[in-house]
C-alpha positions as CSV (number, residue, x, y, z in Angstrom):
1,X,0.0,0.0,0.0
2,X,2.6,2.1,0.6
3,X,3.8,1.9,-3.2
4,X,0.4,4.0,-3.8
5,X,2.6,7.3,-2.2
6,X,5.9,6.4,-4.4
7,X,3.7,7.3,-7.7
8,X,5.6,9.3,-10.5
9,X,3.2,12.3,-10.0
10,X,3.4,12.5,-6.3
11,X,7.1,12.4,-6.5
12,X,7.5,15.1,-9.3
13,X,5.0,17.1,-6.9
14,X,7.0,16.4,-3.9
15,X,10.5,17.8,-5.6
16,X,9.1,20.3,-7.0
17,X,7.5,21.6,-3.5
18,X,11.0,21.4,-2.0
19,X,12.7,23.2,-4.8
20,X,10.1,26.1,-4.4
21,X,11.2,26.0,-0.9
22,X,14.5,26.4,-1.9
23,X,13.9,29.5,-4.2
24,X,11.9,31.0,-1.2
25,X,14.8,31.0,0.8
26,X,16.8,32.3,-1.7
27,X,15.0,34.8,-2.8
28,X,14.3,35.8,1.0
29,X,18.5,36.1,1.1
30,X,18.5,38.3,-2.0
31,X,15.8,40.7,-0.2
32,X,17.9,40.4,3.3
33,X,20.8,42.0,1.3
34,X,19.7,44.1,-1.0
35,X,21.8,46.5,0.7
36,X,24.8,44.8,1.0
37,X,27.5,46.4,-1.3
38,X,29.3,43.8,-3.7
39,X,26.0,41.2,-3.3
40,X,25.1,39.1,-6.2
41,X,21.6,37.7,-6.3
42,X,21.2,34.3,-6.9
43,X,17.8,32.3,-8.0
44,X,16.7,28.6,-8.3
45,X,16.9,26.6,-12.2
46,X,13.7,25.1,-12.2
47,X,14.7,23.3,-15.7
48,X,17.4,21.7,-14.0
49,X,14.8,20.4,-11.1
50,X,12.2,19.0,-13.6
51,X,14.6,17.6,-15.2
52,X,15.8,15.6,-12.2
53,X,12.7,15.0,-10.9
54,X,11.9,13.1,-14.0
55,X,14.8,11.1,-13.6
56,X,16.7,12.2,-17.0
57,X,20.7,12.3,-15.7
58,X,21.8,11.8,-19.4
59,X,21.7,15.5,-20.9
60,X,19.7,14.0,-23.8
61,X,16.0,15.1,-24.7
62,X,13.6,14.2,-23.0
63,X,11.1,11.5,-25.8
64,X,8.0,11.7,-25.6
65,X,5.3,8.9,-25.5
66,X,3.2,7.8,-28.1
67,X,0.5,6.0,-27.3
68,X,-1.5,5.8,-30.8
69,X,-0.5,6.0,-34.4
70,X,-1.9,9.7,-34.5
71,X,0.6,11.2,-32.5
72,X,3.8,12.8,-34.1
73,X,6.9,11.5,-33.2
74,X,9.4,14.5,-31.8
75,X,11.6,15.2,-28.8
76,X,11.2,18.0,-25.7
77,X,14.1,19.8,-25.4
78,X,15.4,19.9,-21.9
79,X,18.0,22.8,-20.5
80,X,20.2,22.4,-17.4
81,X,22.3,19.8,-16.1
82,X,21.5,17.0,-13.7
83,X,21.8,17.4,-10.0
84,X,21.0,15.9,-6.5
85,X,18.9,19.0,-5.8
86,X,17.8,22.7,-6.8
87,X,20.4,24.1,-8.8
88,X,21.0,27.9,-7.1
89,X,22.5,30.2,-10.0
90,X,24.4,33.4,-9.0
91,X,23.7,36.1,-11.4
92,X,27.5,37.7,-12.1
93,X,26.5,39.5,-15.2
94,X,24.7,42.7,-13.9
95,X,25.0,45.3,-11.5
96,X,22.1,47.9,-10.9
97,X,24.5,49.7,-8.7
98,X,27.5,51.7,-8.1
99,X,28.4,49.3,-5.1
100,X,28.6,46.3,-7.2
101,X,24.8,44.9,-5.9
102,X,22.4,43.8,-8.3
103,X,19.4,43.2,-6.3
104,X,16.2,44.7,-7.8
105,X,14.1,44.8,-4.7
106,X,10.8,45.3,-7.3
107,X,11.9,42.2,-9.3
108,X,12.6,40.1,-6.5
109,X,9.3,40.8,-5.0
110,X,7.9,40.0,-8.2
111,X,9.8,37.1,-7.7
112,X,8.4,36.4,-4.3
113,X,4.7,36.7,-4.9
114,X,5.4,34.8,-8.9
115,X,6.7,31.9,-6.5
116,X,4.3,31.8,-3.7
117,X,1.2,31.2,-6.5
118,X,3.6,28.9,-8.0
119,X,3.8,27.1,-4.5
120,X,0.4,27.0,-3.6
121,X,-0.9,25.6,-7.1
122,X,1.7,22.6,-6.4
123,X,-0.2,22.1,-2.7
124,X,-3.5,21.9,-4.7
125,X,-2.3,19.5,-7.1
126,X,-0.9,17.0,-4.5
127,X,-3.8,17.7,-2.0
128,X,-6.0,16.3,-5.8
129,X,-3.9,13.2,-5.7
130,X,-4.4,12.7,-2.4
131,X,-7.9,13.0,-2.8
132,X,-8.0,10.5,-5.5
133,X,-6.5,8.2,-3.2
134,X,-8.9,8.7,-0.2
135,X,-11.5,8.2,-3.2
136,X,-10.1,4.8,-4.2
137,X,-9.4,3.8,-0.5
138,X,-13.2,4.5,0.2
């Protein structure tokens, strides 16, 4: 029964909720010092995380399935390298400053909030599944 909560969905879900952890924190650190001269902001490569969380290590495509004669064959291109968690990027390139920081409080707020939604529409998708589970238990 307990192979029911190891499911490819729940498991995509579950990474996914820990790497928007992740970017939370870090964007939280690139708010704490946005007045910190010489600061670099950093954020989290999501393409990077779905691609772990689907289990593709290779650098290849990711195929996709056909499952009649009416699809067309093709490949998803996948960015990012494989990694045992959240890949954090530091962004070197810019400064928006004369002291060398780049933090854009605006944008990371933006940020904040874009991540948050982000967040709470991966808690509704795994409260679904669970759902669907109760339903099938029942």
């Amino acid at each position: 029964m307990s192979g029911w909560l190891d499911g490819p969905v729940l498991n995509v879900l579950q990474k996914e909720l820990n790497a928007s952890g992740t970017r939370q924190q870090v964007l939280a650190n690139n708010v704490a010092n946005a007045d910190t001269p010489n600061f670099k902001r950093s954020d989290v490569d999501f393409q990077a995380v779905l691609k772990e969380a689907l289990g593709d290590k290779s650098g290849a495509p990711l195929s996709m399935k056909m499952t009649t004669q009416k699809h067309l064959p093709g490949v998803v291109d996948s960015q990012g390298s494989g990694s045992s968690g959240p890949m954090i990027v530091t962004d070197q390139s810019t400064s928006t400053r004369n002291d060398g920081n780049n933090v854009d409080i605006d944008r990371e707020m933006s940020n904040v909030a874009e991540n948050g939604l982000y967040y709470d529409s991966l808690t509704r998708a795994l409260s679904s599944q669970l759902d669907l589970l109760k339903l099938v238990i029942k």
